[in-house]
C-alpha positions in Angstrom: -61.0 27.4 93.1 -64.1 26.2 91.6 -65.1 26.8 87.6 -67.7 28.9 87.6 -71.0 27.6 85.7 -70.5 30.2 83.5 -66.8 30.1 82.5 -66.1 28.8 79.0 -65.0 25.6 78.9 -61.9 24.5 76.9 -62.4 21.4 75.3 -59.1 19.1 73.3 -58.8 19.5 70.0 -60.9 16.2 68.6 -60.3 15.5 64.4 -63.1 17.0 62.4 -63.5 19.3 59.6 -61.5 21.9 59.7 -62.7 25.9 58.9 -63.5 27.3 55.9 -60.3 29.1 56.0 -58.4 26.3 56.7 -60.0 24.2 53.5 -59.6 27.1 51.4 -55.5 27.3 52.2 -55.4 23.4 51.6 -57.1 23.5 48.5 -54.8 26.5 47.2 -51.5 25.1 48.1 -52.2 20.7 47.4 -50.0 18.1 48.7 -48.2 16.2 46.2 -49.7 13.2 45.1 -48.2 10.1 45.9 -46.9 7.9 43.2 -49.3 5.5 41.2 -47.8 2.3 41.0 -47.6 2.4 36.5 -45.5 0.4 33.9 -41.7 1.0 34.3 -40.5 3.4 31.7 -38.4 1.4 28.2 -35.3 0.7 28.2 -32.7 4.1 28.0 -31.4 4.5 24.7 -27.6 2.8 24.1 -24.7 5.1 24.0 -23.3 5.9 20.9 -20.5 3.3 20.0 -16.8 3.8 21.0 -14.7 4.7 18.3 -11.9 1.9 19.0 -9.7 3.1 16.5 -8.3 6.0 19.0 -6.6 4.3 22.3 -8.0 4.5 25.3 -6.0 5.8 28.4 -5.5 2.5 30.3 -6.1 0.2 26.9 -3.9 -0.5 24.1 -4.7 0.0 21.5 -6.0 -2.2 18.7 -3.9 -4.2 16.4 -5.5 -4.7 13.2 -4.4 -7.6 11.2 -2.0 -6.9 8.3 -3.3 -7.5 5.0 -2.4 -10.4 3.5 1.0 -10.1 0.5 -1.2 -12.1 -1.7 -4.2 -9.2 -1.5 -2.0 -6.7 -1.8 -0.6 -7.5 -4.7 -3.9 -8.5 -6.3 -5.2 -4.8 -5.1 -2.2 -3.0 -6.9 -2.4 -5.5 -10.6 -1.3 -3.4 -13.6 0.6 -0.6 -11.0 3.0 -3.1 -9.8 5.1 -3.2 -12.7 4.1 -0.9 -15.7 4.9 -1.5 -19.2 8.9 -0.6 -20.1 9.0 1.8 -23.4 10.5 -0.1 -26.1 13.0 2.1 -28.4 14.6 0.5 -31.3 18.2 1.5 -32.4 19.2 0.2 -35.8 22.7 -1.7 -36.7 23.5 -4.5 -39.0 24.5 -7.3 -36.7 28.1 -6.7 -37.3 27.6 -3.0 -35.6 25.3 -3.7 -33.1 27.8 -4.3 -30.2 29.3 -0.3 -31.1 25.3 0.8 -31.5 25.1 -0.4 -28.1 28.1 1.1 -26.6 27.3 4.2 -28.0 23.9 4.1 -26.2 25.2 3.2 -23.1 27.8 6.0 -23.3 24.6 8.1 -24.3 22.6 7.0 -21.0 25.4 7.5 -19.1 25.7 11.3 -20.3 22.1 12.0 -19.9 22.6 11.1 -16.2 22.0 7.5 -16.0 24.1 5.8 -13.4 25.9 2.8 -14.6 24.3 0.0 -11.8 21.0 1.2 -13.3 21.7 -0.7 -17.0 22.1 -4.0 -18.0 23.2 -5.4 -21.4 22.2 -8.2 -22.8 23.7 -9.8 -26.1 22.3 -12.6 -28.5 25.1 -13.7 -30.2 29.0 -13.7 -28.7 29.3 -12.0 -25.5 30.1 -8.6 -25.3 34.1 -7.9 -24.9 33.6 -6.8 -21.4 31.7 -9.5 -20.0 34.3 -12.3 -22.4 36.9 -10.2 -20.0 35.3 -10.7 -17.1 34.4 -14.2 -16.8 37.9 -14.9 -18.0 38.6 -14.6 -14.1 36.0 -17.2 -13.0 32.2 -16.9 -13.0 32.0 -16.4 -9.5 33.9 -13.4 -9.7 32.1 -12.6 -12.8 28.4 -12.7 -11.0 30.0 -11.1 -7.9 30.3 -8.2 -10.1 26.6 -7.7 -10.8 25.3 -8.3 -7.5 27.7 -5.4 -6.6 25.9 -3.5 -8.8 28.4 -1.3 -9.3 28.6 -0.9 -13.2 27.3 -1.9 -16.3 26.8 -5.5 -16.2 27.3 -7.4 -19.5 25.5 -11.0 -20.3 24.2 -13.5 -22.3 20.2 -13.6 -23.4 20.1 -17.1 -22.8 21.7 -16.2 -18.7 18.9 -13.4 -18.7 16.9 -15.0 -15.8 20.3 -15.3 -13.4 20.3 -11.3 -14.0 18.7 -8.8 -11.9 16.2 -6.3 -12.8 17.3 -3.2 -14.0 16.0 0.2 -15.1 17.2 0.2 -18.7 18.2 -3.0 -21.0 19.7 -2.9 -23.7 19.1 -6.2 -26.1 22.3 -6.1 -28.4 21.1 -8.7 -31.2 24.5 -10.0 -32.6 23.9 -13.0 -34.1 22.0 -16.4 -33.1 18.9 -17.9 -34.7 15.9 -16.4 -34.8 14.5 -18.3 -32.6 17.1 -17.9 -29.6 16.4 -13.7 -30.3 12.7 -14.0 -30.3 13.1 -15.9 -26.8 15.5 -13.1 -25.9 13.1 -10.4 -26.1 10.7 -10.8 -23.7 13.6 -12.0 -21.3 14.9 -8.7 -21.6 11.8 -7.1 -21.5 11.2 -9.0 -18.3 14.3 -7.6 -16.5 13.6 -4.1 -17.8 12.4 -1.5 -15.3 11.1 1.7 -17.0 13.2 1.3 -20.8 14.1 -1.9 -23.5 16.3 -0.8 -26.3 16.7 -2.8 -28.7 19.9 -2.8 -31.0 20.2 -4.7 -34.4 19.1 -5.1 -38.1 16.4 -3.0 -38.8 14.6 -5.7 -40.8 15.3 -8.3 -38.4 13.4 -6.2 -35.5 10.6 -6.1 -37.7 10.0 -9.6 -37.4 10.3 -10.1 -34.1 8.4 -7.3 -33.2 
């Protein structure tokens, strides 16, 4: 059937401006802008550091190099090896093999065990250590690296001796030079104590 004149005519939708009701909704809810091309943000801050020292499941763990012997010993100085105590005993030289047994005999009681002494003589050998060697000085050495009593030697031998806590420097005889060398031998192999056995006057000048 034909339109009428008079019917309203429906036309397409064609772009234009919209209503006021359909501005006022777009300018209450806006579209998101789009991105303005700007300079890239700076770099992101590092992460803190790894401690290394704790291991890692999946990685070893570090190896850190030893410190040199030579260091070490230069770190540690004076505590290496402190100062023995020097006691004096006095004896004429006649006596001063008994002084010395009867200090032994009294380090022994106090609790001392009897690889921890060494006795060292500047005249004649002691009786025990004339004994010993009478069997051979390899059986004679054997003895002290036993260490398994009292060993007995000569001052002038002192540096074939091994270090022990207490010495005891019986000085029996020989010139004053040879028992002015055999102090600080003695005091060399000495660990904690020195005693020192012999004429009272005679100490004095060494000392």
């Amino acid at each position: 059937m034909p339109h009428s004149s008079e019917e309203p005519k429906i036309h397409p939708n064609v772009p234009g401006p919209r209503n006021a009701a359909g501005t006022a909704r777009a300018h209450e809810v806006p579209r998101p802008a789009a991105p303005v091309p700007g300079p890239r943000p700076g770099p992101r801050p590092m992460p803190p550091r790894a401690d290394h020292s704790r291991p890692v499941p999946g990685r070893p763990a570090p190896v850190r190099a030893a410190t040199p012997p030579q260091q070490a010993a230069g770190r540690t100085g004076a505590q290496a090896k402190p100062t023995p105590q020097i006691h004096l005993v006095e004896a004429v030289e006649a006596a001063a093999v008994e002084a010395a047994d009867e200090t032994v005999d009294k380090l022994l009681d106090e609790g001392c065990s009897p690889s921890d002494v060494l006795v060292l003589t500047t005249g004649d050998l002691h009786p025990w250590a004339q004994h010993e060697i009478s069997f051979g000085e390899d059986a004679y050495w054997r003895q002290q690296a036993e260490g398994e009593d009292v060993f007995y030697a000569h001052a002038s031998a002192a540096d074939r001796t091994t270090a022990r806590p207490v010495v005891v420097l019986v000085v029996n005889g020989g010139t004053d030079e040879q028992a002015a060398r055999a102090l600080p031998a003695a005091l060399s192999r000495a660990g904690s104590r020195l005693i020192v056995c012999g004429d009272p006057q005679r100490l004095r000048n060494l000392l």
